[in-house]
N, C-alpha and C positions, 0 to 999 in steps of 0.2 A: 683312703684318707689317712694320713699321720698325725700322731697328736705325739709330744713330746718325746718322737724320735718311737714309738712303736705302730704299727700299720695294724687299721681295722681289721680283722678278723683273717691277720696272717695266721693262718692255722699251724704252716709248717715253714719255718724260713730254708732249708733246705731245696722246697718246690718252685723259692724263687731262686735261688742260686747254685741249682744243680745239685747240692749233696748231697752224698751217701749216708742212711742213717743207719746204725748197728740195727739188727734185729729189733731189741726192746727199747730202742731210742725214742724220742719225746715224736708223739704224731696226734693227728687229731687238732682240733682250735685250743682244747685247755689243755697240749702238749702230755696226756699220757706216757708214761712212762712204766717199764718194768715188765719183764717177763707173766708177771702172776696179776697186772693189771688186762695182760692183754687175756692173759687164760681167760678172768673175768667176765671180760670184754666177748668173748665168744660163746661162752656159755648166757649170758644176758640175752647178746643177738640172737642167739639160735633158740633161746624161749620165746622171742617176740616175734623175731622174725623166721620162723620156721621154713616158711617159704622158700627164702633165700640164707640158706645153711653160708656159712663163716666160718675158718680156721683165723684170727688174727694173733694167735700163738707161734700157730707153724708152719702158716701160709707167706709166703712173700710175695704173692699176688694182692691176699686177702689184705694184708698190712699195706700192701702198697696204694690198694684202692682206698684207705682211708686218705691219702694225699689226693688222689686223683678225680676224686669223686665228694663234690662238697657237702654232698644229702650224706653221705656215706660219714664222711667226716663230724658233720652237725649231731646227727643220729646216736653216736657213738658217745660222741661228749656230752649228751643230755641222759643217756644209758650209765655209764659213769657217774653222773654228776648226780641222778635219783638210786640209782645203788650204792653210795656212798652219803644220802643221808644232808647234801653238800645245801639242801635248800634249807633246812634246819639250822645249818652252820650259818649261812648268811643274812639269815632271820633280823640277826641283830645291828645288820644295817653297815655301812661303808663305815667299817673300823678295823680297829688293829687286831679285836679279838677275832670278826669272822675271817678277815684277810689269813690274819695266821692259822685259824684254823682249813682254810681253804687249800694253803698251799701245801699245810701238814700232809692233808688225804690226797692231794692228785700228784708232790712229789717227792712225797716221801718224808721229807724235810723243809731248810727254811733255804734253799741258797736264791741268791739275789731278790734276798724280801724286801727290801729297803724300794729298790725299783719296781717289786710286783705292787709296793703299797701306793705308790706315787702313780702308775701306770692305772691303777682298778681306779683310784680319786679323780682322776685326769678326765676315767672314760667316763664316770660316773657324772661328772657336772658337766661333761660335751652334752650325752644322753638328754639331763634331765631338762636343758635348756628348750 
């Protein structure tokens, strides 16, 4: 479903349109990013998930199955999202302080905030309807 031109739980727009994404490029639903997110990333999973050992550092297998695999995908972004502290951030409800702080932790910065605040408002009163 689309709501004001972004698609539910496009995790990765590359997965729909074929492309290549650098090593530490944005993967996962809340678009991960950065070499030292993924190190993160693999050390988290391999505490939890022992089982099933991950490189998503140095693998391009491993990296790749966060596209191709949506539990895989899900898993990851909720691994991030409580090791980053991010439910604390959004504690304080659909505004500008958690939005910014949200988008601080997962991209480093603020680019295309304006659109990430208008996109999380959109989904939020689809949701709560």
């Amino acid at each position: 479903k689309r709501l004001q031109g972004f698609c539910y739980l496009c995790f990765w727009v590359g997965c729909a349109h074929g492309q290549h994404v650098r090593a530490s490029g944005g993967r996962g639903f809340i678009q991960v990013t950065g070499r030292s997110n993924y190190k993160a990333l693999t050390i988290s999973w391999n505490k939890k998930y022992s089982d099933d050992p991950r490189d998503f550092e140095n693998n391009d297998s491993d990296r790749d199955i966060i596209v191709s695999d949506v539990e895989v995908g899900m898993k990851l972004s909720l691994l991030f999202w409580d090791d980053n502290g991010l439910n604390e951030k959004a504690d304080s409800g659909i505004n500008d302080v958690s939005i910014n702080a949200i988008t601080k932790a997962v991209n480093g910065g603020y680019t295309h905030l304006e659109k990430r605040k208008s996109a999380t408002e959109a989904f939020y009163n689809e949701l709560k309807n």
